[in-house]
Backbone as CSV, one residue per row, in Angstrom:
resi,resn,N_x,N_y,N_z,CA_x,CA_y,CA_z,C_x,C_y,C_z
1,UNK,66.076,102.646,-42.237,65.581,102.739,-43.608,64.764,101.491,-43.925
2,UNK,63.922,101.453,-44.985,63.082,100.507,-45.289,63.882,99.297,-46.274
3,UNK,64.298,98.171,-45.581,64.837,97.585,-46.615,63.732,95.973,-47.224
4,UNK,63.966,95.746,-47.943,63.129,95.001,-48.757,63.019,93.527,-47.781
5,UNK,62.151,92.872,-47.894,61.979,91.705,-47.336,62.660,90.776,-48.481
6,UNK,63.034,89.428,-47.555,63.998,88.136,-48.157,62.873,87.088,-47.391
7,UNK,61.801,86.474,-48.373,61.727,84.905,-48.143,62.357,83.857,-48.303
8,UNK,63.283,83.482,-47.788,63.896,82.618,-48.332,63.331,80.930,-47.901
9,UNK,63.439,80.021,-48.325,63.342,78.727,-48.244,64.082,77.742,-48.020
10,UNK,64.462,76.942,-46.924,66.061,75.955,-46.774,65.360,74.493,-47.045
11,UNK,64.903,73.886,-48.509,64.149,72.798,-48.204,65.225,71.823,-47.448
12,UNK,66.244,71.888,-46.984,67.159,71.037,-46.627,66.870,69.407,-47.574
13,UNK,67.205,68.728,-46.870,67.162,66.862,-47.151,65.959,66.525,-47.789
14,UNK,65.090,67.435,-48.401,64.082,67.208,-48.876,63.093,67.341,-49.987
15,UNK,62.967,66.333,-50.593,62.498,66.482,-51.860,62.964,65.834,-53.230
16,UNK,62.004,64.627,-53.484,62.828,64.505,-55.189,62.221,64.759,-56.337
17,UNK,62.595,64.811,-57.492,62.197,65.252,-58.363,61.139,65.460,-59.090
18,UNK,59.822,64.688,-58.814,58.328,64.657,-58.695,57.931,65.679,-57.756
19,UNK,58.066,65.256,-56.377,57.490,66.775,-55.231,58.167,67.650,-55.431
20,UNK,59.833,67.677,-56.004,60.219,68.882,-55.750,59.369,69.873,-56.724
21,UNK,59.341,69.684,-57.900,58.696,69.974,-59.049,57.417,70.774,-58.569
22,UNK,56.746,69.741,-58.415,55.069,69.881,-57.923,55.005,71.123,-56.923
23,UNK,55.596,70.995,-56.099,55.864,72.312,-55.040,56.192,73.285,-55.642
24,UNK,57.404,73.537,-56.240,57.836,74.391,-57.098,56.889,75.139,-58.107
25,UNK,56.187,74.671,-58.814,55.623,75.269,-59.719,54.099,75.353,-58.911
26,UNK,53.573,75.054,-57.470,52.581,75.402,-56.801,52.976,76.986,-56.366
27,UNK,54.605,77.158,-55.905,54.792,78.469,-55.923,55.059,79.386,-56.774
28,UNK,55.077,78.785,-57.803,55.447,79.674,-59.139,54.338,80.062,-59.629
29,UNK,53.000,79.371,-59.688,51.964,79.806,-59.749,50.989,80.958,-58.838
30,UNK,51.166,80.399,-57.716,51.037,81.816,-56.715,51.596,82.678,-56.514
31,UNK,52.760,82.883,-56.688,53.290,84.027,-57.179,53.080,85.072,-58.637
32,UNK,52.692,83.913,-59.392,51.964,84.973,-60.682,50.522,85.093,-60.253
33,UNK,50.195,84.646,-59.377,48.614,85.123,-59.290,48.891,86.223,-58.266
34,UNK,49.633,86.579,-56.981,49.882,87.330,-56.402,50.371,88.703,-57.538
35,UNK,51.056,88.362,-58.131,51.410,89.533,-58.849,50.601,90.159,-59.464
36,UNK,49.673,89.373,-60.194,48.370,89.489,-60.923,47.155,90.397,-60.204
37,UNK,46.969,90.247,-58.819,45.977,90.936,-57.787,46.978,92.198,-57.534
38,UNK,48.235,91.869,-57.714,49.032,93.646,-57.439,49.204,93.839,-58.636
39,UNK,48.253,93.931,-59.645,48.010,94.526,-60.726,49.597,94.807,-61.769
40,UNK,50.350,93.427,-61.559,51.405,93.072,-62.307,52.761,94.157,-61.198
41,UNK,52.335,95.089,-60.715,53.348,95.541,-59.496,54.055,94.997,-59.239
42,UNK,55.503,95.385,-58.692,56.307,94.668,-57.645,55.799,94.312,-56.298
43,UNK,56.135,92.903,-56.242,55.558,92.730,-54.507,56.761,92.819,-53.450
44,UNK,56.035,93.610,-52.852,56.752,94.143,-51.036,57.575,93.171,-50.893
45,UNK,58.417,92.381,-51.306,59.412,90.897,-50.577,59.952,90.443,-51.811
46,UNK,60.977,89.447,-51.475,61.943,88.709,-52.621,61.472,87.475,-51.999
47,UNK,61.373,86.796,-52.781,61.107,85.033,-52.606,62.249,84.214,-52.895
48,UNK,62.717,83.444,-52.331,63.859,82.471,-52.688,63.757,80.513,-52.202
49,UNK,63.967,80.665,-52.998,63.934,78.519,-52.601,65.451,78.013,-52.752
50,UNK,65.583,77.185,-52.028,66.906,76.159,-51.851,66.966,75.216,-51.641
51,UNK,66.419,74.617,-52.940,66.317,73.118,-53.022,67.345,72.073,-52.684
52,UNK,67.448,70.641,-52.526,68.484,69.902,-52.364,69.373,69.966,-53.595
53,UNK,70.457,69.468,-53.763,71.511,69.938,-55.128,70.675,69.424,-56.275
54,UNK,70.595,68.216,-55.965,70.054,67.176,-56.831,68.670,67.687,-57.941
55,UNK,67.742,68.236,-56.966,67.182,68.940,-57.670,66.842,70.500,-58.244
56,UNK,67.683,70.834,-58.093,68.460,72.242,-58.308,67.544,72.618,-60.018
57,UNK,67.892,72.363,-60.638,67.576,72.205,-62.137,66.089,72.094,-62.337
58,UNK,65.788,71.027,-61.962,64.108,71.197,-61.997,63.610,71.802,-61.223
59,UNK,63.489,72.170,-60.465,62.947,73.456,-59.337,63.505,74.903,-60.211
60,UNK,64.402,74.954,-60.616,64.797,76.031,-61.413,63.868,76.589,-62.767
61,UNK,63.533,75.330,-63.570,62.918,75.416,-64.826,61.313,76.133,-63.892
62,UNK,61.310,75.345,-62.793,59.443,75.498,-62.869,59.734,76.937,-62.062
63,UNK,60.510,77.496,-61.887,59.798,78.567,-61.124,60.401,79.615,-62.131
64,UNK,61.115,79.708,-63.105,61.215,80.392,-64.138,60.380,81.533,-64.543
65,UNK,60.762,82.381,-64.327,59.473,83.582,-64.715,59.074,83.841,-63.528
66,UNK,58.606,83.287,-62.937,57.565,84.033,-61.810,57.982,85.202,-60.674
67,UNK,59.297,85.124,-60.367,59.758,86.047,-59.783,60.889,85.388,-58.444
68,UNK,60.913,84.115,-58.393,61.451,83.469,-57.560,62.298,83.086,-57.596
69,UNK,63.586,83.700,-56.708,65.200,83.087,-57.267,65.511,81.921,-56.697
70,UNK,66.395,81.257,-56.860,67.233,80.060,-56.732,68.495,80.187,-56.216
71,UNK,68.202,79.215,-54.970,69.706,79.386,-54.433,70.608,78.151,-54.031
72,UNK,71.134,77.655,-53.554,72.229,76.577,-52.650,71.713,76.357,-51.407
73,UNK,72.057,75.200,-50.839,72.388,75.199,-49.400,73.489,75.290,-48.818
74,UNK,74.362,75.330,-49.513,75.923,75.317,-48.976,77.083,75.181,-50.504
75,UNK,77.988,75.194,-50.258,79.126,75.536,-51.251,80.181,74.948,-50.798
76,UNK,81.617,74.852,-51.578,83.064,74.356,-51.486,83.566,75.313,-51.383
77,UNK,84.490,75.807,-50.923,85.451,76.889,-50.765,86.018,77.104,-52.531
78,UNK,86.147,75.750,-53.230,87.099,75.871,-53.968,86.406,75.946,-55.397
79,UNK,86.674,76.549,-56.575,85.766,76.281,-57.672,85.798,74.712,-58.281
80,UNK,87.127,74.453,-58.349,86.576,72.825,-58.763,88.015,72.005,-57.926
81,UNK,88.296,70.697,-58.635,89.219,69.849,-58.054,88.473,68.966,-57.343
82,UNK,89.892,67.819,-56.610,89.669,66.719,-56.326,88.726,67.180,-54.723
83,UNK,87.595,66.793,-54.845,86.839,67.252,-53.490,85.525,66.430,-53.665
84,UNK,85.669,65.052,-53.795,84.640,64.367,-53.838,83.116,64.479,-53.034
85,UNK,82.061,64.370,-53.496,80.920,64.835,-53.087,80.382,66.259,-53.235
86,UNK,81.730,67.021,-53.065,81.345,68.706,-52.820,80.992,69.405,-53.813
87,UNK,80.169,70.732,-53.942,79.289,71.342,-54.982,80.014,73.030,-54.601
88,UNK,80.529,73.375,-55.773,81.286,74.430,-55.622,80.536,75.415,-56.118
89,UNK,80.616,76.882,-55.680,80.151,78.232,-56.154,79.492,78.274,-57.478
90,UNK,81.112,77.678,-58.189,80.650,78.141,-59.552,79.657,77.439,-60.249
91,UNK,79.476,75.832,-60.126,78.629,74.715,-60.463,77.186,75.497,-60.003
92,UNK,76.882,76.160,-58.865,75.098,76.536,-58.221,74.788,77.361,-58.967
93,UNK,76.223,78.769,-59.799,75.847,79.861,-60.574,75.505,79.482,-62.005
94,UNK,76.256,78.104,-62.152,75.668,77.694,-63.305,74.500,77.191,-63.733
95,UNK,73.638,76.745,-62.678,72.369,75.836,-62.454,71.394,77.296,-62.437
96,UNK,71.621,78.574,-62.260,70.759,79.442,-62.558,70.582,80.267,-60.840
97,UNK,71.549,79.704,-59.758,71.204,79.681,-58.608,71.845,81.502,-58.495
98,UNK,71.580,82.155,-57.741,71.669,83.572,-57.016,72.332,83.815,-55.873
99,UNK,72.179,82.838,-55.111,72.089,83.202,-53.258,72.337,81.338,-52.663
100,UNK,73.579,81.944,-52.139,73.953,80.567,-51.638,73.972,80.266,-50.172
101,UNK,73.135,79.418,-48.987,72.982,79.170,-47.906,74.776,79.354,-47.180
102,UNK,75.123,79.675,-46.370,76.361,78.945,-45.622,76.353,79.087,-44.415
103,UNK,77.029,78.079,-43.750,77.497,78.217,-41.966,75.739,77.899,-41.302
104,UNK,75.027,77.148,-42.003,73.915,76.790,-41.146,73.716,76.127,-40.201
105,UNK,73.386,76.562,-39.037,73.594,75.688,-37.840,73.976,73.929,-37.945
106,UNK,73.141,73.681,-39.152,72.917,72.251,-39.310,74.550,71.794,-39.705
107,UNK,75.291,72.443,-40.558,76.350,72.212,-41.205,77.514,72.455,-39.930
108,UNK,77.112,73.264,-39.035,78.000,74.003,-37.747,77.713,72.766,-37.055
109,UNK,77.163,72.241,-36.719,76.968,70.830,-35.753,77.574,69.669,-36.365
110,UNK,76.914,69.211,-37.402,76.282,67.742,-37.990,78.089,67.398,-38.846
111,UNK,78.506,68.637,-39.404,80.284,68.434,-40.153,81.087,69.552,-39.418
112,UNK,80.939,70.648,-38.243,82.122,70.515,-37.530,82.551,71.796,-37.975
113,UNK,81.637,72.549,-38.903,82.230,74.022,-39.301,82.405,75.167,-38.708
114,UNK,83.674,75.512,-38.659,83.665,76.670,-37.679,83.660,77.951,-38.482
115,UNK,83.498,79.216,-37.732,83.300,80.245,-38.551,84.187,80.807,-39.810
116,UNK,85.602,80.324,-39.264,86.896,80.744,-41.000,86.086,79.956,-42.380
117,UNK,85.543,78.650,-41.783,85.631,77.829,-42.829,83.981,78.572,-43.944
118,UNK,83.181,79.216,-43.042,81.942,79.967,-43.318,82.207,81.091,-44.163
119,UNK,83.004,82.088,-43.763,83.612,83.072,-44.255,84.119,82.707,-45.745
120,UNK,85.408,81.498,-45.543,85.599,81.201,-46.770,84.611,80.717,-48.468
121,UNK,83.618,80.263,-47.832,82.660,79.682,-48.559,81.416,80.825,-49.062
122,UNK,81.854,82.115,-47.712,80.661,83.125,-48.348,81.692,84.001,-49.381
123,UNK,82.790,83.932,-49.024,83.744,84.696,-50.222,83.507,84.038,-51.315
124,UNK,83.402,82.375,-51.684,83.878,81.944,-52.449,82.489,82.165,-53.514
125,UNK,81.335,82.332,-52.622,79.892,82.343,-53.625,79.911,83.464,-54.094
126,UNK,80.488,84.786,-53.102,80.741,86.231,-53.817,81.528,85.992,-54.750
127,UNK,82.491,85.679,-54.932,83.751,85.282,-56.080,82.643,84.829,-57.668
128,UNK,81.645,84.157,-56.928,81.223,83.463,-58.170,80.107,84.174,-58.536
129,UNK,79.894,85.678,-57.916,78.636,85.999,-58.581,77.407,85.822,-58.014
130,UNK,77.669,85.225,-56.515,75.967,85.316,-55.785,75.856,86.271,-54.408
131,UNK,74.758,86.118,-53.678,74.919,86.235,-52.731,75.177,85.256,-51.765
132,UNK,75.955,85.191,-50.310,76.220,84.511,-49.800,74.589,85.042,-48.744
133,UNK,74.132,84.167,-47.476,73.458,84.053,-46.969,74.308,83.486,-45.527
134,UNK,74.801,84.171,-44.743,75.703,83.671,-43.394,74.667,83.893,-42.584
135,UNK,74.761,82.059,-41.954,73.837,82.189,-41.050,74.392,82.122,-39.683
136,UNK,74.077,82.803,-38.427,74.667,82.869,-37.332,73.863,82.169,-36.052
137,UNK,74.017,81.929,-34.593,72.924,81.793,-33.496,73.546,80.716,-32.558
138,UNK,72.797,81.067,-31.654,73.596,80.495,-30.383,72.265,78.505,-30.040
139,UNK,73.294,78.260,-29.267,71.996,76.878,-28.719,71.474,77.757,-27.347
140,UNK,70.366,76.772,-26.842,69.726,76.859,-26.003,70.677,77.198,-24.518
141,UNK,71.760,75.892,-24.442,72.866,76.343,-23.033,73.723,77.771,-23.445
142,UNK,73.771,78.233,-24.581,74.509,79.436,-24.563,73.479,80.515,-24.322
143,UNK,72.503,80.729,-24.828,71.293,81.728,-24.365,71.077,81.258,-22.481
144,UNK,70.581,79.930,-22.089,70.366,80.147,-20.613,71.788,80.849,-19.763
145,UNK,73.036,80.534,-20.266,74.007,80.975,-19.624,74.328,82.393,-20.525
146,UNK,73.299,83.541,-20.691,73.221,84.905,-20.895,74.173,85.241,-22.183
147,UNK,74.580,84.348,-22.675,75.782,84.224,-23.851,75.508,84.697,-25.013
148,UNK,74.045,84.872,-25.278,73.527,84.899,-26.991,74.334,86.175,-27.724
149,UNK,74.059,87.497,-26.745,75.044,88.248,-27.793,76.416,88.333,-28.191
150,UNK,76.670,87.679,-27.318,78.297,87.846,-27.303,78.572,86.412,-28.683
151,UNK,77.801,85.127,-28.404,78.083,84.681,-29.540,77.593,85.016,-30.942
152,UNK,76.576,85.455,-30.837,76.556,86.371,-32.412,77.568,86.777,-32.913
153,UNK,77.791,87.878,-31.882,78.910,89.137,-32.312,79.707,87.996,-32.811
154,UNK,80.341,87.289,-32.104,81.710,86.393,-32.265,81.675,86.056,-33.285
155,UNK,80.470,84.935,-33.802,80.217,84.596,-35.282,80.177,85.226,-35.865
156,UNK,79.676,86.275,-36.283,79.324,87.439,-37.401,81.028,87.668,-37.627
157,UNK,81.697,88.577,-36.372,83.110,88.649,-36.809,83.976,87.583,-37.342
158,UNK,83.682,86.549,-37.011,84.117,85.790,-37.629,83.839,84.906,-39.168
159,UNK,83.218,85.020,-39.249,81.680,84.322,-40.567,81.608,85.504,-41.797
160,UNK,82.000,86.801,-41.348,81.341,87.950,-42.423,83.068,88.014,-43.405
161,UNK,82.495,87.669,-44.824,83.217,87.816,-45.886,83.817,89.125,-46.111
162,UNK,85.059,89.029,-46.437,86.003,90.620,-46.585,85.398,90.878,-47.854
163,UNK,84.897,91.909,-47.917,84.232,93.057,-48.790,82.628,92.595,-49.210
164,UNK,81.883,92.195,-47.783,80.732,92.099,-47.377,80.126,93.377,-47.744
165,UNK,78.910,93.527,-48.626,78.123,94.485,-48.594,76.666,93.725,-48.527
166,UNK,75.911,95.078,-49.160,74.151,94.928,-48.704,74.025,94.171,-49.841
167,UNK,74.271,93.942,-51.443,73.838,93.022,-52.422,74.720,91.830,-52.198
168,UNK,75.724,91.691,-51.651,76.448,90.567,-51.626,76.236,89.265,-50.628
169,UNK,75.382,90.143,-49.623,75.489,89.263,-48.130,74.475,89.675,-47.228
170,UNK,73.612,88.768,-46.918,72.428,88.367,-45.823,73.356,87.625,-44.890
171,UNK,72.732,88.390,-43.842,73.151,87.832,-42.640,71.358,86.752,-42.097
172,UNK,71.638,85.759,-41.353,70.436,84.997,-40.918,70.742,84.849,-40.050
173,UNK,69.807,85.299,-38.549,70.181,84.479,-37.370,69.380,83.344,-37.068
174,UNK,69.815,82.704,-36.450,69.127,81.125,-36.298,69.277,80.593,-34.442
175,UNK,68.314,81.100,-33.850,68.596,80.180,-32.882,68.281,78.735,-32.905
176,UNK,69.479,78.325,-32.081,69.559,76.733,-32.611,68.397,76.141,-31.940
177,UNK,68.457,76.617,-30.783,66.916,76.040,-30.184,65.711,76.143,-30.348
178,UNK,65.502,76.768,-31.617,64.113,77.396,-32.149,64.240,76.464,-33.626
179,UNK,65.003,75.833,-33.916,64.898,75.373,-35.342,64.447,73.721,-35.844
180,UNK,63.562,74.033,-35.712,62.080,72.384,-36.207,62.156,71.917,-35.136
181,UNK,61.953,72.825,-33.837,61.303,72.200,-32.608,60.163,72.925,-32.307
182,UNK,60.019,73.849,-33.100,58.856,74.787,-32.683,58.568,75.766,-31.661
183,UNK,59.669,75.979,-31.040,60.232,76.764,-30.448,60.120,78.065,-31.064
184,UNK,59.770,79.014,-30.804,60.651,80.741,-31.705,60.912,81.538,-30.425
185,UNK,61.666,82.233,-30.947,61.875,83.438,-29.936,60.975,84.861,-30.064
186,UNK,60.625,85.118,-28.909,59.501,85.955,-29.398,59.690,87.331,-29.814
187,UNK,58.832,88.152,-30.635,59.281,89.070,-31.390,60.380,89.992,-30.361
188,UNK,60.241,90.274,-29.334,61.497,91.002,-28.626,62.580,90.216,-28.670
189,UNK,62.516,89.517,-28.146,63.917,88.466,-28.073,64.903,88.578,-30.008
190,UNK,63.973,88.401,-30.201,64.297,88.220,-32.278,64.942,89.715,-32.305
191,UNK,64.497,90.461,-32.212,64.737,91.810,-32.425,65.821,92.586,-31.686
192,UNK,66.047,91.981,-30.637,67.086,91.905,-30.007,67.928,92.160,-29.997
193,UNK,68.449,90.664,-30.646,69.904,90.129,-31.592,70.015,90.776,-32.836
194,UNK,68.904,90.837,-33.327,69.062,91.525,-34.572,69.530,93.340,-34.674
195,UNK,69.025,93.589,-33.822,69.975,95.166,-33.106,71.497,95.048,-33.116
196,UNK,71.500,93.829,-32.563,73.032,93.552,-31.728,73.641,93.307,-33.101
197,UNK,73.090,92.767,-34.028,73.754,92.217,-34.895,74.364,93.620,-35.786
198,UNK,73.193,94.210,-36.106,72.878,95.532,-36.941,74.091,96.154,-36.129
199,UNK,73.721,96.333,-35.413,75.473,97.367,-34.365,76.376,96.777,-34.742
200,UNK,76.430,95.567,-34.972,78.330,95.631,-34.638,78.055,95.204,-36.213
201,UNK,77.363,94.761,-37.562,78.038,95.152,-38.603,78.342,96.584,-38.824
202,UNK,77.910,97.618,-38.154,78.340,99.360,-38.405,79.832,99.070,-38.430
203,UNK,79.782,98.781,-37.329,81.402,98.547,-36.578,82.715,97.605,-37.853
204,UNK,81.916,96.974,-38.805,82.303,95.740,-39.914,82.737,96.416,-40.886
205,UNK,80.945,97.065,-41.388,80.706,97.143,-42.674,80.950,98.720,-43.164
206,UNK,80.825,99.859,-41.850,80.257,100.777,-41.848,78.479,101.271,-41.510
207,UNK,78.155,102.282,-41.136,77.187,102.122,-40.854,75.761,102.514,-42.150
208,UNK,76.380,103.017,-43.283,76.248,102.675,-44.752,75.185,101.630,-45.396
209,UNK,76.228,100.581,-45.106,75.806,99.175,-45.638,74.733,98.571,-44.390
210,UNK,75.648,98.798,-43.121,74.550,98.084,-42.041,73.473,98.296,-42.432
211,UNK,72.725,99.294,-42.381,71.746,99.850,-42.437,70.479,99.518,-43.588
212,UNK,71.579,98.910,-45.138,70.710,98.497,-45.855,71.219,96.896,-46.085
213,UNK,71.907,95.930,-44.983,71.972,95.002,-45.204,70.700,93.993,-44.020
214,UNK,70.055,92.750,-45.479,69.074,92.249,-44.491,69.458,91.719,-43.650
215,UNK,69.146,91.094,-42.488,68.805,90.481,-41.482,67.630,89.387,-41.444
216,UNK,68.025,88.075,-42.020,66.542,87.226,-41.751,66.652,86.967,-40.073
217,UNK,65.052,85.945,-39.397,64.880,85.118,-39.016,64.747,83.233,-39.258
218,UNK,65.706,83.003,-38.546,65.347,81.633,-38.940,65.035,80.728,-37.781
219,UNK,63.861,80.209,-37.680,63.641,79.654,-36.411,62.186,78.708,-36.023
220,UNK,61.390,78.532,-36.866,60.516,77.965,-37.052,59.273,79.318,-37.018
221,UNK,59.715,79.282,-37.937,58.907,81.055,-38.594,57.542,80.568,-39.429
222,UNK,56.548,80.580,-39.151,55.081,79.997,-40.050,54.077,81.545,-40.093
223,UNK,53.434,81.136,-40.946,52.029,82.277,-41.216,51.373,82.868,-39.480
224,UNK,51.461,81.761,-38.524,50.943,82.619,-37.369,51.758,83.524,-36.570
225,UNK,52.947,83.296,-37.056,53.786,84.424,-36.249,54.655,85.411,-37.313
226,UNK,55.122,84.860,-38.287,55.714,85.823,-39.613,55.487,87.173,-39.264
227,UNK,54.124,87.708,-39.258,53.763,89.260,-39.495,54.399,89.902,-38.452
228,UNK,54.351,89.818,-36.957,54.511,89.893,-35.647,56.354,90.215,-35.538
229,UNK,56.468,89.082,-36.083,58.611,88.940,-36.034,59.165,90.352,-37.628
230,UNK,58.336,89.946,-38.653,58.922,90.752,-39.334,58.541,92.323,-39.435
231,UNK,57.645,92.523,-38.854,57.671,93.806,-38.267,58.494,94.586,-37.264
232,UNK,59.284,94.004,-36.906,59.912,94.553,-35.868,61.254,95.205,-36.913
233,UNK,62.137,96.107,-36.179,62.519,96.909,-37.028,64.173,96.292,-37.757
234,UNK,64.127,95.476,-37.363,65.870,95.188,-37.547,65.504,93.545,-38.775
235,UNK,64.179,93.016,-38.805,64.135,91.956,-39.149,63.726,92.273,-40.194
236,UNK,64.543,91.316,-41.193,64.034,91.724,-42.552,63.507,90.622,-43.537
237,UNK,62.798,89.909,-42.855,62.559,88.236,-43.865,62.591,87.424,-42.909
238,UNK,62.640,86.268,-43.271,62.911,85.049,-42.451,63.935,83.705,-43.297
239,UNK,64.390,82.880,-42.831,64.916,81.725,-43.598,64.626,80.531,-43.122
240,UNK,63.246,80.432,-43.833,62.252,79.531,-43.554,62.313,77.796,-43.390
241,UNK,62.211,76.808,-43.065,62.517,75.097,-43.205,61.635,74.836,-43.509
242,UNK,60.655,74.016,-42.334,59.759,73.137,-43.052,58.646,74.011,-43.189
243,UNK,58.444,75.305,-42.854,56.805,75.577,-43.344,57.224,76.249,-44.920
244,UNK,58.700,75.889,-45.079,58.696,76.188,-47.047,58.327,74.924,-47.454
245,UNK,58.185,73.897,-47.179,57.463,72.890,-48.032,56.444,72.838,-48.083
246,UNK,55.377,73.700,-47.794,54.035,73.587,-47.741,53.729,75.001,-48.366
247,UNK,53.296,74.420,-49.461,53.071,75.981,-50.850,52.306,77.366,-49.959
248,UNK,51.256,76.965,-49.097,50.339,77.554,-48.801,50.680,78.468,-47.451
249,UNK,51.874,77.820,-46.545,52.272,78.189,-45.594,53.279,79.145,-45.954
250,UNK,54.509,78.724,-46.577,55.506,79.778,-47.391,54.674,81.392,-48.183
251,UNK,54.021,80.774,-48.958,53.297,81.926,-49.620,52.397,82.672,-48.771
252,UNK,52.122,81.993,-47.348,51.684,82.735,-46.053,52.495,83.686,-45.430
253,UNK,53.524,83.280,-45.090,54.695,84.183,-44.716,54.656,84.803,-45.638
254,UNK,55.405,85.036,-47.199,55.339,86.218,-47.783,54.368,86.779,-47.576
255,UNK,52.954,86.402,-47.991,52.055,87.769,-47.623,52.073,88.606,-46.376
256,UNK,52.671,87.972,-45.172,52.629,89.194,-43.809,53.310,90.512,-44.233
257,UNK,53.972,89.997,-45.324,55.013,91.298,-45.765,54.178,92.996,-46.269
């Protein structure tokens, strides 16, 4: 079935409140001019940004209206309490946010998260009213040693929130070795996993929901390859890094859509 495209945006570690801004409302503007040439229409894709916490709020105000939701990069399991540093569900739903990042490779490496702790955190953004965004993918030594599907599967079963549906939960795969090295996997390879993935949520979700739940790419996804990867039949968007900081490149990818 035809399911809708997800741009999403991970600005990760980047951005303060001057650029974030400035960027922000560079896409908020092209997006009302895009809408404007589709003669005020809905456009073919959902747009999403995920600013750093910090600037959560102002990136929020400027893209206001235009059609572009707001999301997290990550979440607390818990709604509030003693958990110094941490930014809980309910705090991102309050900032105006939709769709909350979790289990991103970066967070799976860099603090040690394993898939329960992913799961918990995509329940906890469902709990609060968003979508969760579980991101899954193998490194480079698990793909050369023929491993990639089997660790999907593993993650997904493990990572996918109890009473996961198609509005509640994006799945993202991410190979780790494709992410801001410039690396991608090429549209077969992408499409692949994303089969593999699509199968065994049947097996999860039912084959119901599979069917209308997205599937991004995340992997160093830009305007010269976007059209190519999201055409293929299982891919439904991408979850974009650094070519979302560049107004012209992001709003490139959406248009392949």
């Amino acid at each position: 079935m035809a399911r809708r495209p997800l741009i999403a945006g991970n600005w990760k570690m980047n951005g303060q409140k001057k650029d974030g801004k400035a960027l922000a409302s560079v896409l908020a503007r092209q997006m009302r001019a895009a809408k404007k040439r589709n003669k005020n229409k809905r456009l073919p894709f959902d747009m999403l940004v995920c600013p750093p916490f910090t600037i959560i709020e102002r990136v929020g105000d400027a893209v206001k209206g235009s059609g572009i939701a707001l999301g997290g990069q990550d979440c607390h399991v818990n709604e509030s309490g003693a958990h110094t540093a941490d930014v809980s569900a309910a705090m991102l739903k309050d900032l105006g946010c939709k769709f909350v990042i979790v289990g991103h490779s970066e967070r799976r490496t860099d603090h040690g998260e394993k898939d329960a702790l992913v799961k918990a955190k995509a329940e906890a953004a469902i709990a609060a009213g968003m979508t969760a965004i579980v991101c899954i993918g193998e490194t480079l030594a698990q793909r050369e040693k023929k491993q990639t599907l089997a660790v999907n599967r593993r993650q997904l079963r493990g990572s996918l929130p109890d009473g996961a549906n198609a509005k509640n939960t994006v799945i993202a795969y991410e190979p780790v070795w494709a992410i801001g090295t410039g690396k991608v996997a090429t549209p077969e390879q992408a499409q692949e996993v994303h089969a593999a993935i699509r199968a065994t949520l049947v097996q999860l979700v039912g084959e119901a929901e599979a069917d209308k739940m997205r599937i991004l790419y995340g992997g160093s996804m830009k305007p010269g390859n976007a059209s190519e990867l999201i055409s293929q039949p299982d891919i439904d968007g991408g979850l974009i890094g650094g070519a979302s900081l560049k107004a012209d490149d992001f709003m490139g990818i959406a248009k392949s859509c």
